[in-house]
N, C-alpha and C positions, 0 to 999 in steps of 0.2 A: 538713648544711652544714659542710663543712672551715673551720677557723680558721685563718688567716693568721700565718704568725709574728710579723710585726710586732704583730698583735690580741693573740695570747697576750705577746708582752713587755710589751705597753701592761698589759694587765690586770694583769700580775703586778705593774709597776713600781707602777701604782693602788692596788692592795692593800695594799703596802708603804708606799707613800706615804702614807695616809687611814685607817690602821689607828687605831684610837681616836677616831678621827672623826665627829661626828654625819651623819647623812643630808643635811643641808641645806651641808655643808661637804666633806662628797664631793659632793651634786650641783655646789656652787660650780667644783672641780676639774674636773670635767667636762665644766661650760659650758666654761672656761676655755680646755679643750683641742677646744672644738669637738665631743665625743661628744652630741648634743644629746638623739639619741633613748635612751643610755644615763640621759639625766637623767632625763626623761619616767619612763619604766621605774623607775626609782629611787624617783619622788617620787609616782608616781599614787596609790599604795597609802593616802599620806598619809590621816587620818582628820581631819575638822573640830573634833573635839574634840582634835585633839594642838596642841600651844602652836606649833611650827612647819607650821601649814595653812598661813597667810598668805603665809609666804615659799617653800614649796613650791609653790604657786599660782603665786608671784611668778618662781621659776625657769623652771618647765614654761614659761611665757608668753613669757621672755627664750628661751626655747630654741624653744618654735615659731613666734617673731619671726623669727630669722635663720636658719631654714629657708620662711621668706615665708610661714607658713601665718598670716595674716592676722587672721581669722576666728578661730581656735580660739586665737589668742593672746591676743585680746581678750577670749575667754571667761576664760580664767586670772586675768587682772590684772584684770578685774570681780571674782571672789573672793576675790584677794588683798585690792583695798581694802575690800571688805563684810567683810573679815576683821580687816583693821587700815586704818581710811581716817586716820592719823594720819602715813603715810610719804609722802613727797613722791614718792618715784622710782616707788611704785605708779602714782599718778594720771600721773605723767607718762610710763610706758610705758603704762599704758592708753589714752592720747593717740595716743602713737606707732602703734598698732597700731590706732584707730579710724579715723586720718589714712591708714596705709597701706592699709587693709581698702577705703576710700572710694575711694583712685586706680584700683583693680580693678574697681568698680562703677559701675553705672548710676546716673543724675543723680538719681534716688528715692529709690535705696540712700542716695547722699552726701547727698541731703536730710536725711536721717535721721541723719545719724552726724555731720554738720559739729558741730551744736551739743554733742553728746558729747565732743569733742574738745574743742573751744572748753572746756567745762567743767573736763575733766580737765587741761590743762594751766594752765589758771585756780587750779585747786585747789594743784598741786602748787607756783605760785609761792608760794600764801598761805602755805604748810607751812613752804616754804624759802624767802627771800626772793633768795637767792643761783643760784637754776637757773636758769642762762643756757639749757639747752637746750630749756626750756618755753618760754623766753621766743622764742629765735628761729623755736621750732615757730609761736607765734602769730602772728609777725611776715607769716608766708607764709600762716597764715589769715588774717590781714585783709589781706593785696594779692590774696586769690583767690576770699576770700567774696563775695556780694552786700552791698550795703550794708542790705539789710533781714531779714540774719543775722549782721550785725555785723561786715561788710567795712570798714577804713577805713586809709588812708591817713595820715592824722593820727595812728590808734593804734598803726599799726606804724614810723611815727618816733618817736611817747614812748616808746615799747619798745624802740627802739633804741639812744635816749639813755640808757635807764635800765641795759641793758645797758652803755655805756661807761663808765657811774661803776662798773661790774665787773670791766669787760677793757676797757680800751680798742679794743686792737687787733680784735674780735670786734665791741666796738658799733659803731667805724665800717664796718669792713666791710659789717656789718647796714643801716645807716644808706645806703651807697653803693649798696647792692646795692635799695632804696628810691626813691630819687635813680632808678637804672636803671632801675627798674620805671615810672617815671614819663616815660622817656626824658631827663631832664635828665643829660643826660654829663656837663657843666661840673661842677654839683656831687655828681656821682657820683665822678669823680675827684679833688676833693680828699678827699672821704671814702677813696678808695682810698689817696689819699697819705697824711694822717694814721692809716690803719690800718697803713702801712709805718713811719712814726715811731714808733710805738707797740711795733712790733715786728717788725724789719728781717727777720725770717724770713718775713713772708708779701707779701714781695718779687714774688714768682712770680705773686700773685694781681693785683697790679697789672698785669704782666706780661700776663696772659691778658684783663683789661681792651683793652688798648690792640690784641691781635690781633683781637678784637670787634668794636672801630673800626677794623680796617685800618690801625693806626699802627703797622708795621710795625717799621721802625725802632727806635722804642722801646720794643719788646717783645725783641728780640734784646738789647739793649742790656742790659736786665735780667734775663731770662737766662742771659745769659753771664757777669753778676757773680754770679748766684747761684751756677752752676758753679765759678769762679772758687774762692770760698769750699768748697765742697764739690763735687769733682769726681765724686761717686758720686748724686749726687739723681738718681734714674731717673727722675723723675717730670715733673724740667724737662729733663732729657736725651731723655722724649719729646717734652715743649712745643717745643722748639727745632725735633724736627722738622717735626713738624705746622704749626708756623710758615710751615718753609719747605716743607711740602705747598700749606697755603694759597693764602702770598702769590708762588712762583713763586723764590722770593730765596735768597740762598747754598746751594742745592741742593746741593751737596758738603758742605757744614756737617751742613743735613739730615738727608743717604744715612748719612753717618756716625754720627751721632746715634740715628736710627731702627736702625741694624745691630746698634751694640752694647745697644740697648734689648733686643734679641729674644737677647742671651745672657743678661738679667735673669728670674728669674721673678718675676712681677709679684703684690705685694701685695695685700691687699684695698684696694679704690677707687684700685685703679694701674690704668693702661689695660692692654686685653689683648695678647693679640699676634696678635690676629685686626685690631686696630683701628692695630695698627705697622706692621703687613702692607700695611695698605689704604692709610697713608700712606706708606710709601714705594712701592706702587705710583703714585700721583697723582705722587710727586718723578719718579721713571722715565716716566712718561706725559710730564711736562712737559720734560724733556730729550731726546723722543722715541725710547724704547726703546720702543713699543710691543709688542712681543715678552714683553717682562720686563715690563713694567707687567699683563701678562696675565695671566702667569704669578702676579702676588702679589697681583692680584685675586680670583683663583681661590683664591689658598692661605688670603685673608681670608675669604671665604666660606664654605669648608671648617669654619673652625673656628668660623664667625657665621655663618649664614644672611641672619639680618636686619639684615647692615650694609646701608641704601640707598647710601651714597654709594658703595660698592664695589659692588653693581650695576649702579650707574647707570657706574661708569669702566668696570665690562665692558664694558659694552652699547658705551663709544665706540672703546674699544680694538679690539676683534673687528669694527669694520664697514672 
């Protein structure tokens, strides 16, 4: 198998870089940079009697997390914490990866694994009293559990609260997002409001609130001051359009918005350009270019299969 020069510079620059290095601080580097399966490779050899198993366990798991292998992530961070159950971020990707393992599985499988989670991320707040991201992982297991595996309503608002004496702007959010789950909009949005006072950067989230409800208007509004402030946020530079995919409204705003999205390469957890695609074909469907709207139905599909809502705009465009 031929090496890519890009692979031969990486290596070299790796080498150069991590020389003196222990194994667990070159694998560090290598998560770092996304080589996942180079860590794996790196750290398997690990022996349980070397003083770094537990955190070799601990990578291998973080690295076959974010290649979604679910299952075999969990096995790693099960060893890490029988290795050392005294680290907080153990139990709490154990969690993470018991939670994920479950959304792939049948209702048995998550029989099984719900209270593992539950635990681990139990664990990891007692460790750290400060791990916010245990705490919101539980928040969405008690809005999703049954109540007679420890579903509750009541315990994902004291988790919420207890989050805001941490961040504010994270516990109301938590808190709102609570509020929603209950259908109570009224105090869903002051929680979104108070998560914007807290921290006028997550503006955007209130933002997408209000498109939820169909409050049109005051989602552009906010938007457009985020912009305003930072003329490069691609992220609410897609919001605006989608906006106006949705609600039908400043469509030239939109068209423009969505265009220059697709000369953005998109981040991780930034929309694709399969999903830019499919909204600016809906803005072109709704100003009836049916032609063009077909045209970037097709081009959304191409690079998504399973976008439905761009199916489903085929299917109206082509009749």
């Amino acid at each position: 198998m031929k090496i890519s020069l890009i692979t031969t510079i990486f290596i070299f620059l790796f080498s150069l870089a991590t020389s003196g290095q222990s194994a667990i601080e070159k694998a560090k580097t290598l998560y770092e940079n996304k080589r996942y399966e180079e860590v794996i490779t790196l750290l398997e050899s690990t022996k349980e009697s070397d003083k770094d198993y537990g955190a070799a366990q601990y990578y291998m798991g973080r690295a076959a997390f974010d290649q979604e292998r679910f299952e075999e992530a969990s096995e790693y961070f099960e060893q890490a914490v029988e290795t050392n159950d005294k680290i907080a971020d153990y139990h709490y990707w154990l969690g993470n990866a018991y939670g994920s393992w479950a959304q792939k599985s049948n209702m048995f499988k998550q029989g099984m694994l719900a209270p593992k989670m539950k635990k681990a991320w139990e664990s990891a707040i007692e460790l750290d009293t400060k791990n916010i991201g245990a705490r919101t992982s539980l928040i969405q297991y008690y809005l999703q559990a049954p109540g007679f595996m420890g579903g509750s309503v009541e315990k994902a608002k004291e988790t919420a609260n207890q989050i805001i004496k941490l961040n504010p702007a994270i516990g109301h959010k938590e808190l709102g997002n609570v509020y929603f789950h209950e259908k109570n909009m009224v105090e869903a949005e002051k929680q979104y409001m108070e998560m914007v006072k807290a921290d006028p950067s997550t503006m955007s989230g209130l933002a997408t609130f209000y498109v939820n409800q169909k409050q049109y208007d005051k989602a552009f509004t906010m938007f457009e001051d985020v912009l305003k402030k930072n003329p490069e946020d691609y992220s609410v530079i897609y919001q605006v359009g989608k906006t106006s995919a949705l609600s039908g409204q400043r469509l030239e705003r939109g068209e423009e918005c969505l265009k220059k999205y697709l000369t953005h390469a998109p981040k991780q957890n930034e929309p694709s350009h399969a999903g830019a695609n499919m909204r600016l074909a809906q803005i072109q469907e709704k100003k009836g270019n049916k032609a063009e709207a077909k045209r970037l139905f097709e081009a959304a599909l191409k690079s998504d299969g399973d976008l439905k809502e761009a199916k489903e705009g085929l299917q109206r465009v082509s009749k």
